[in-house]
C-alpha atoms as an extended CHARMM CRD file, in Angstrom:
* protein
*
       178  EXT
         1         1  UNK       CA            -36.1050000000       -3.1360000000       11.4670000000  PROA      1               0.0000000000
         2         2  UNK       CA            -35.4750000000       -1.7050000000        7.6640000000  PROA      2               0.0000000000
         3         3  UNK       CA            -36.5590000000        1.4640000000        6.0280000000  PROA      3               0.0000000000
         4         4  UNK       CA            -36.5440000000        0.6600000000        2.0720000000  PROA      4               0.0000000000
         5         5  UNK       CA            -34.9430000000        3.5200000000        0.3020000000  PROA      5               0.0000000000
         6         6  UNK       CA            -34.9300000000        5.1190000000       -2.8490000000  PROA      6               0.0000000000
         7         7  UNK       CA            -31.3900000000        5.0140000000       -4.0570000000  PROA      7               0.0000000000
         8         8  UNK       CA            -30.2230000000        7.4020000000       -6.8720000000  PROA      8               0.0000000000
         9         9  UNK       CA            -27.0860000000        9.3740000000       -8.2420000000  PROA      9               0.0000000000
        10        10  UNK       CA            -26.0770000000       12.9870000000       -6.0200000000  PROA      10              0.0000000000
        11        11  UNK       CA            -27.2310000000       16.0610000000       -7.5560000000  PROA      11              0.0000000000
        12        12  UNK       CA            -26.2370000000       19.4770000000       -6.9100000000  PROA      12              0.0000000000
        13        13  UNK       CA            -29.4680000000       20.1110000000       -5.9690000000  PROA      13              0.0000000000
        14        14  UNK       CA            -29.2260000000       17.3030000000       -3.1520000000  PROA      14              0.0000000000
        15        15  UNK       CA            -26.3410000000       19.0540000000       -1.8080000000  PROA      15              0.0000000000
        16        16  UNK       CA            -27.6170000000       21.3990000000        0.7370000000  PROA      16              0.0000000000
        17        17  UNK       CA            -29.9200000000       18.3810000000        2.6500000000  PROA      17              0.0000000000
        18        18  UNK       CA            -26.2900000000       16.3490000000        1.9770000000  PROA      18              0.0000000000
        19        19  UNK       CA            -24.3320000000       19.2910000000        3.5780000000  PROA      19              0.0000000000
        20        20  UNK       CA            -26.6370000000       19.0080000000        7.0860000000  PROA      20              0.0000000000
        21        21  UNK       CA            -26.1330000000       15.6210000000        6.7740000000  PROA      21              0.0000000000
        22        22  UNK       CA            -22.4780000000       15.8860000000        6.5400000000  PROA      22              0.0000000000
        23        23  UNK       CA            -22.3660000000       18.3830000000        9.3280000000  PROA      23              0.0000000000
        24        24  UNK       CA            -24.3260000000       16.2230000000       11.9100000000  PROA      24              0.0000000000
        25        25  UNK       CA            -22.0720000000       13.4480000000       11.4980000000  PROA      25              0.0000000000
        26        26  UNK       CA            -18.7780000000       14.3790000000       10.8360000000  PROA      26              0.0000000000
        27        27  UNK       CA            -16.7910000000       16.8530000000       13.2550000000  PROA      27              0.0000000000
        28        28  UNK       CA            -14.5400000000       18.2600000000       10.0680000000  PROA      28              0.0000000000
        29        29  UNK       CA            -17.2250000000       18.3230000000        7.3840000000  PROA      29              0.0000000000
        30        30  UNK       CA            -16.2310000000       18.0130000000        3.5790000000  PROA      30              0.0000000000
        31        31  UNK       CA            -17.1920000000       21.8270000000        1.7080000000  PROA      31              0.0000000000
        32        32  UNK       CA            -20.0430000000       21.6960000000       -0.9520000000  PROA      32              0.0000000000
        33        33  UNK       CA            -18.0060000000       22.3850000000       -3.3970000000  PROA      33              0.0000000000
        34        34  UNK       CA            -15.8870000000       19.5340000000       -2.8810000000  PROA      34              0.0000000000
        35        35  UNK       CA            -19.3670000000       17.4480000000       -3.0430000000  PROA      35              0.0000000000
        36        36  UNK       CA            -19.6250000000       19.8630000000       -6.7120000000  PROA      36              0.0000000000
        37        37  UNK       CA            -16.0220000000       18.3210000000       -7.9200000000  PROA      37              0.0000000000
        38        38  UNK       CA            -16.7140000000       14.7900000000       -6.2580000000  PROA      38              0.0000000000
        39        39  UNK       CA            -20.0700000000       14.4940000000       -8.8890000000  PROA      39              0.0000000000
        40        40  UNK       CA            -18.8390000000       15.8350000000      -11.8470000000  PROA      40              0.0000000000
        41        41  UNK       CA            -15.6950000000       13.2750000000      -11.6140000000  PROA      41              0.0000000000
        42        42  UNK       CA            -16.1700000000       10.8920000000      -14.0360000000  PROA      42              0.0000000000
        43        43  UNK       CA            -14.0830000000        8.4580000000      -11.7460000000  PROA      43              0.0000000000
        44        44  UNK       CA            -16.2710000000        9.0480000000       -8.6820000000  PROA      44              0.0000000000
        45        45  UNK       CA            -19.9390000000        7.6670000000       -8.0450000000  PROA      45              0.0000000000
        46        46  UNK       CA            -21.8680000000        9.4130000000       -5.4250000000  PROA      46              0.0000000000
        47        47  UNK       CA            -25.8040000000        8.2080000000       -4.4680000000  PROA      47              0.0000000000
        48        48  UNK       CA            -28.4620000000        9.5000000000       -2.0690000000  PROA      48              0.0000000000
        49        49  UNK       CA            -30.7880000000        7.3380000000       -0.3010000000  PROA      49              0.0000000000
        50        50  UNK       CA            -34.2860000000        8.7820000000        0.0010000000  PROA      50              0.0000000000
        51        51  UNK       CA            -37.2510000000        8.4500000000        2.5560000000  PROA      51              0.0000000000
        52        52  UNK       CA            -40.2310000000        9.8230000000        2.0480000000  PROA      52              0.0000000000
        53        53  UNK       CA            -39.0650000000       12.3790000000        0.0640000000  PROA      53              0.0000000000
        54        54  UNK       CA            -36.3660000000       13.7610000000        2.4890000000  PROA      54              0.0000000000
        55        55  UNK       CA            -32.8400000000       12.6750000000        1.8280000000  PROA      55              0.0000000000
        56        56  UNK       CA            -31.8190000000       10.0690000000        4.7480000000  PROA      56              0.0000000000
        57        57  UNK       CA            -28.3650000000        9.3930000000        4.1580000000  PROA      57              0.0000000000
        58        58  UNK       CA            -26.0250000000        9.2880000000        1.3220000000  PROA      58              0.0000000000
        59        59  UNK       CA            -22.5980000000        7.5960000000        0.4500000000  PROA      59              0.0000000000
        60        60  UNK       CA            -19.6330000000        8.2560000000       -2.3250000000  PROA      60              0.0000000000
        61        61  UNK       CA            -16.6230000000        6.2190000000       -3.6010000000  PROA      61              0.0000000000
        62        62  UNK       CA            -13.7950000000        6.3820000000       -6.5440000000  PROA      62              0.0000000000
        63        63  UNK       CA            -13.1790000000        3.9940000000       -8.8650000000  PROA      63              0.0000000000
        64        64  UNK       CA             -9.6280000000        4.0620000000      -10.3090000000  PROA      64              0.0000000000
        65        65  UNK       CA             -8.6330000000        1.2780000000      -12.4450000000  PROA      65              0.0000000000
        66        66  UNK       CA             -9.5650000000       -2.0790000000      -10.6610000000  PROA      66              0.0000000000
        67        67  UNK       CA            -10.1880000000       -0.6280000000       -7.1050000000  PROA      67              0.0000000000
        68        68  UNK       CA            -12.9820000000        0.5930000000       -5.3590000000  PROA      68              0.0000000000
        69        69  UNK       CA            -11.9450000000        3.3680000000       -2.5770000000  PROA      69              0.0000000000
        70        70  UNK       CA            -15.2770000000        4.5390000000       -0.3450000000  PROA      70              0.0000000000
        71        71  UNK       CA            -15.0190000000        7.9900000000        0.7000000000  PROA      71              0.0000000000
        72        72  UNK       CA            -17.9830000000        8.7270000000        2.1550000000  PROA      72              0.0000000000
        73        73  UNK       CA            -21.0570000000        6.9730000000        3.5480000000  PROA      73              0.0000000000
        74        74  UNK       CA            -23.2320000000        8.9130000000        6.2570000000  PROA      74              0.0000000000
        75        75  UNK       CA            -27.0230000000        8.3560000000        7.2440000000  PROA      75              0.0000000000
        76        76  UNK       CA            -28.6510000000       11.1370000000        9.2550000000  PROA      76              0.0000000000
        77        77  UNK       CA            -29.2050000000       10.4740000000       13.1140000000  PROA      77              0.0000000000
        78        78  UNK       CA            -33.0160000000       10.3100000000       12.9110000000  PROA      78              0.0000000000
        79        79  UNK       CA            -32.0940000000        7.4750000000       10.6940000000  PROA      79              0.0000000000
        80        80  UNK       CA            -29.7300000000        5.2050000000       11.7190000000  PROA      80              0.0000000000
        81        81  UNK       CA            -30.2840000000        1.3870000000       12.6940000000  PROA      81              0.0000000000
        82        82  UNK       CA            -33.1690000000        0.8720000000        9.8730000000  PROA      82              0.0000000000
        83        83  UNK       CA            -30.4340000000       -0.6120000000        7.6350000000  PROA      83              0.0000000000
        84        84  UNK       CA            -29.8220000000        2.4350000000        5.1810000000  PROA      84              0.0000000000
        85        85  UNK       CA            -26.0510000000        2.5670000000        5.5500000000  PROA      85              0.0000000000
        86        86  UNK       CA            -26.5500000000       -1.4630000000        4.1830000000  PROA      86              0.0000000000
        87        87  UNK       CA            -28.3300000000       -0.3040000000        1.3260000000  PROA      87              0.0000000000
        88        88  UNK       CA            -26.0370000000        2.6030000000        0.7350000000  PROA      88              0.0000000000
        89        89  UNK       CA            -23.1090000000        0.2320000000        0.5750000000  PROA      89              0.0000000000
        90        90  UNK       CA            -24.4960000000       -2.6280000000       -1.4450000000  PROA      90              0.0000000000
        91        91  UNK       CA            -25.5720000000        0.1490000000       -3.9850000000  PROA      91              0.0000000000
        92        92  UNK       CA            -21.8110000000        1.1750000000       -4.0250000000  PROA      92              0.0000000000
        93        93  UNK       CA            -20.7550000000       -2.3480000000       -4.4230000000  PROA      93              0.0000000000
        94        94  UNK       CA            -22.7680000000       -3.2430000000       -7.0050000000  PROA      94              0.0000000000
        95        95  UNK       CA            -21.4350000000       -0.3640000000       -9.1710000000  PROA      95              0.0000000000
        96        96  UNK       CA            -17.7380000000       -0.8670000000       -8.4120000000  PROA      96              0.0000000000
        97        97  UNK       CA            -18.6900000000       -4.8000000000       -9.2400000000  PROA      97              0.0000000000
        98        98  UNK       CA            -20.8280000000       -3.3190000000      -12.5150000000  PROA      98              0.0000000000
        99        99  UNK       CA            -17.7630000000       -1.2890000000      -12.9850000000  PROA      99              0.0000000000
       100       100  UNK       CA            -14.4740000000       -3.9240000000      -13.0800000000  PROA      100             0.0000000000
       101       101  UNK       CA            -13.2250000000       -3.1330000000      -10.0390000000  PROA      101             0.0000000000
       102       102  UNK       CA            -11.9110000000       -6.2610000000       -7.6740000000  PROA      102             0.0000000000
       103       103  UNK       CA            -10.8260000000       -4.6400000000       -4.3830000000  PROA      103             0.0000000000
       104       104  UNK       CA            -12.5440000000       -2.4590000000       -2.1150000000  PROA      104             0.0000000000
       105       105  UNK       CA            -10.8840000000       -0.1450000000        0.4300000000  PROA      105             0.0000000000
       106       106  UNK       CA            -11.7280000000        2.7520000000        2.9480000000  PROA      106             0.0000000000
       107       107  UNK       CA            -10.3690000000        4.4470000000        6.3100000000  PROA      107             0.0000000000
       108       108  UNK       CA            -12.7090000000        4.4810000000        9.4120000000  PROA      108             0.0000000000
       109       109  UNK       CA            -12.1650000000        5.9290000000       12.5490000000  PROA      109             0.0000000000
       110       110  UNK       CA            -11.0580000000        3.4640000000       14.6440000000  PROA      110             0.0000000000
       111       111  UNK       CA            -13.2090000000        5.1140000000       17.4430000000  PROA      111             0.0000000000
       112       112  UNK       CA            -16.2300000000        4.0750000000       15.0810000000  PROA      112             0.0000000000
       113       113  UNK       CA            -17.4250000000        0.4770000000       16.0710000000  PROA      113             0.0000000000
       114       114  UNK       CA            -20.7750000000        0.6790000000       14.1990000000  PROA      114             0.0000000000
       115       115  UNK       CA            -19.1550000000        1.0970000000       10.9040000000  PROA      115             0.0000000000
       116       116  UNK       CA            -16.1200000000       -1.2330000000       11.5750000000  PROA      116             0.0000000000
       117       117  UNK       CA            -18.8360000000       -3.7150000000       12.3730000000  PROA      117             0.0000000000
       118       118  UNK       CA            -20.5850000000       -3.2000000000        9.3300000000  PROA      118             0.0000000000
       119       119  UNK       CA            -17.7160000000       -3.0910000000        6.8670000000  PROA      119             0.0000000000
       120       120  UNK       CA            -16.7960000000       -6.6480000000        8.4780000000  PROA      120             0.0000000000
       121       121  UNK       CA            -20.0530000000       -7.9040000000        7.7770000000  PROA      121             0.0000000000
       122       122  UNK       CA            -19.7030000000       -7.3820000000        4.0670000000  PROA      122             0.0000000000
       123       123  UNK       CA            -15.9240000000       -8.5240000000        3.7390000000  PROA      123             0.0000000000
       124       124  UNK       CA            -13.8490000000       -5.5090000000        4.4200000000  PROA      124             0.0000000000
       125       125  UNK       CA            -10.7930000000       -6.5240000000        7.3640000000  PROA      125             0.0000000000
       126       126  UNK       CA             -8.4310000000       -4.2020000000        8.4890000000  PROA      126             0.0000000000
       127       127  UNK       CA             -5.1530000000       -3.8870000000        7.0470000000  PROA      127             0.0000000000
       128       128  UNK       CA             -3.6840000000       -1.2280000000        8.0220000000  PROA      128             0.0000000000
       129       129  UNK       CA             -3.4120000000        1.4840000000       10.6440000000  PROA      129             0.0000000000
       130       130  UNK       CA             -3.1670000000        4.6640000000        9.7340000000  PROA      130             0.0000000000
       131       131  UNK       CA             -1.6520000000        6.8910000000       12.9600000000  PROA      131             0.0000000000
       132       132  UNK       CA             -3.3570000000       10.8230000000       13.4180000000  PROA      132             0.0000000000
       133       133  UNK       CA             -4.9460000000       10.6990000000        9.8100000000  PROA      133             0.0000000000
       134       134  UNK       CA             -8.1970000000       12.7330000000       11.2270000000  PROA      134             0.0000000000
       135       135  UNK       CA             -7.4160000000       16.3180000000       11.5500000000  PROA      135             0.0000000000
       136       136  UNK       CA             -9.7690000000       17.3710000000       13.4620000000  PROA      136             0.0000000000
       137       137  UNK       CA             -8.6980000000       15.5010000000       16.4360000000  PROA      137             0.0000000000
       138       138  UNK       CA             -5.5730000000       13.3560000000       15.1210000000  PROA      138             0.0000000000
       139       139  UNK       CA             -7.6240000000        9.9880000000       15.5120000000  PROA      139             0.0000000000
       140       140  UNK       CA             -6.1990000000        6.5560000000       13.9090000000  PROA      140             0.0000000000
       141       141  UNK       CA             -7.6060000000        5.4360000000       10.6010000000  PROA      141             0.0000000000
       142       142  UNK       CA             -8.3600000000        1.6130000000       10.3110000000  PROA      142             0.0000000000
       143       143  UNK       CA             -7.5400000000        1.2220000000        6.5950000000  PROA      143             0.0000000000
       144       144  UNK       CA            -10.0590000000       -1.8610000000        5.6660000000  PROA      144             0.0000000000
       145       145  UNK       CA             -9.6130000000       -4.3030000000        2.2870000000  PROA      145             0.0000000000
       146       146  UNK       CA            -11.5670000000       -6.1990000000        0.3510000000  PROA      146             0.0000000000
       147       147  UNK       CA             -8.8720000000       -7.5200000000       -1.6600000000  PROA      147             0.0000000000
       148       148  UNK       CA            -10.8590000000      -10.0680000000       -4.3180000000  PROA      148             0.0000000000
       149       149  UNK       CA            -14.7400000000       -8.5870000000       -4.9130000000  PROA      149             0.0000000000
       150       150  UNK       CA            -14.7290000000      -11.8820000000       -7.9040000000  PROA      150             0.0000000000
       151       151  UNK       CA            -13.5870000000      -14.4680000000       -5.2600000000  PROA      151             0.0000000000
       152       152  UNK       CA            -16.0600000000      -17.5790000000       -5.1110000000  PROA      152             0.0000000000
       153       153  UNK       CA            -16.2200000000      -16.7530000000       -1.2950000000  PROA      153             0.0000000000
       154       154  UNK       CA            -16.7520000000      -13.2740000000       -1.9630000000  PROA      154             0.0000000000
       155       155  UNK       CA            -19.4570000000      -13.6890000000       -4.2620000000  PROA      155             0.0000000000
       156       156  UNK       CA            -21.1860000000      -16.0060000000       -2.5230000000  PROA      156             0.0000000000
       157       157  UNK       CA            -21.0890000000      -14.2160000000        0.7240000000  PROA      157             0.0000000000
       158       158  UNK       CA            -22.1450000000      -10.9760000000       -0.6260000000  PROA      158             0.0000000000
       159       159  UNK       CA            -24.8010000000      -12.7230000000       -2.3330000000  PROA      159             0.0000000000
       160       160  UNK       CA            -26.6610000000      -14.0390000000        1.0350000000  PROA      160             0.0000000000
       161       161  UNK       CA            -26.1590000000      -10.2260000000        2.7410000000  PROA      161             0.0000000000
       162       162  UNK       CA            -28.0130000000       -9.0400000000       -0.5900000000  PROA      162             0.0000000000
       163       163  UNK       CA            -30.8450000000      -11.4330000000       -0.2440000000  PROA      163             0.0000000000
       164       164  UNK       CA            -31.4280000000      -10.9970000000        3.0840000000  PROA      164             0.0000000000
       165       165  UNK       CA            -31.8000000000       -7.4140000000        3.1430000000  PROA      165             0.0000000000
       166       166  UNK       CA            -33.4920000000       -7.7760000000        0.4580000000  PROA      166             0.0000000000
       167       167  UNK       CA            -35.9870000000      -10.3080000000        2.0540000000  PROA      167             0.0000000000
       168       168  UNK       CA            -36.0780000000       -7.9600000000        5.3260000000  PROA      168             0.0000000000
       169       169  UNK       CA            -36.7760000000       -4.7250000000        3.0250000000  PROA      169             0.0000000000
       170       170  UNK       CA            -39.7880000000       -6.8450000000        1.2640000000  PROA      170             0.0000000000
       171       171  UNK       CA            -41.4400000000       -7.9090000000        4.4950000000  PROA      171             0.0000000000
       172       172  UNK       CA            -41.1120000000       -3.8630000000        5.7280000000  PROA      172             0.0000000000
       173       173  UNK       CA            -42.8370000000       -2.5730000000        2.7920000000  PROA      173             0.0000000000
       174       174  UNK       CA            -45.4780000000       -5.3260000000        2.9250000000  PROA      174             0.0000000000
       175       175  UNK       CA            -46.3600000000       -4.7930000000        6.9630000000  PROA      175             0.0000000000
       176       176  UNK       CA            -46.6610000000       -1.0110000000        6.0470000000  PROA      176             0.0000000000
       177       177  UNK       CA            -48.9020000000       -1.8190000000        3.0240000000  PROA      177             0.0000000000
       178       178  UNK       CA            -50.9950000000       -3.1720000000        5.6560000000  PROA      178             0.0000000000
């Protein structure tokens, strides 16, 4: 099952829905005002993804020169498994694409499955471990690559995710139309 979104750029008024967000699903939550730097950076691209007028989940990256580091992407519990964090990345995709960038990169906790899984599924693979890098509870970070976004196989790969979700979202919208 998918929930179409709205997707759109962060706003400081987002950012105390964002903040519970935050809180539910990370155990060292990021401060508002670091959300208040992380949208006024003209390097940085931050969205929201919004359901029924409520935001549902949200997700952030840099973009420094040619690569594209994710720093956040979180989708609130009563949400999860309708396909948001999908949407959430493609949108951030899209833009690094739109923007020049030709790698991809993030850290995930390597306790995290669901989001290993679904990096995998749209080309990231693990490169790297790095040992402790959560503070909270000195976790591992899996540091995951996609090293070339303009790749034939990248492209063409990404392309069938999009249209499929995009297929999936269509057929949601039209059962609830009816």
């Amino acid at each position: 099952m998918a929930l179409p979104v709205e997707l759109r750029r962060m706003r400081r008024e987002d950012l105390p829905r964002v903040m519970e967000i935050e809180r539910e699903c990370f155990p060292k939550p990021w401060s508002e005002s670091a959300y208040l730097t992380e949208i006024s950076n003209r390097s940085a691209y931050y969205v929201v993804a919004v359901a029924d007028y409520q935001i549902v989940g949200y997700a952030g990256m840099w973009i420094i020169m040619d690569e594209a580091h994710v720093t956040t992407l979180a989708v609130a519990r009563t949400h999860r498994r309708l396909r948001i964090a999908e949407q959430l990345l493609v949108n951030l995709l899209d833009e690094a694409i739109r923007r020049g960038a030709r790698r991809a990169t993030l850290e995930v906790r390597q306790s995290n499955e669901a989001a290993q899984s679904l990096y995998r599924k749209f080309g990231f693979t693990p490169v790297a471990l790095r040992k402790g890098y959560y503070t909270d509870n000195r976790e591992n970070a899996i540091v995951m690559w996609v090293d070339d976004m303009n790749s034939l196989e990248f492209q063409a790969s990404y392309r069938a995710i999009k249209q499929r979700l995009a297929a999936e979202l269509y057929r949601e919208a039209v059962e609830e139309l009816a």
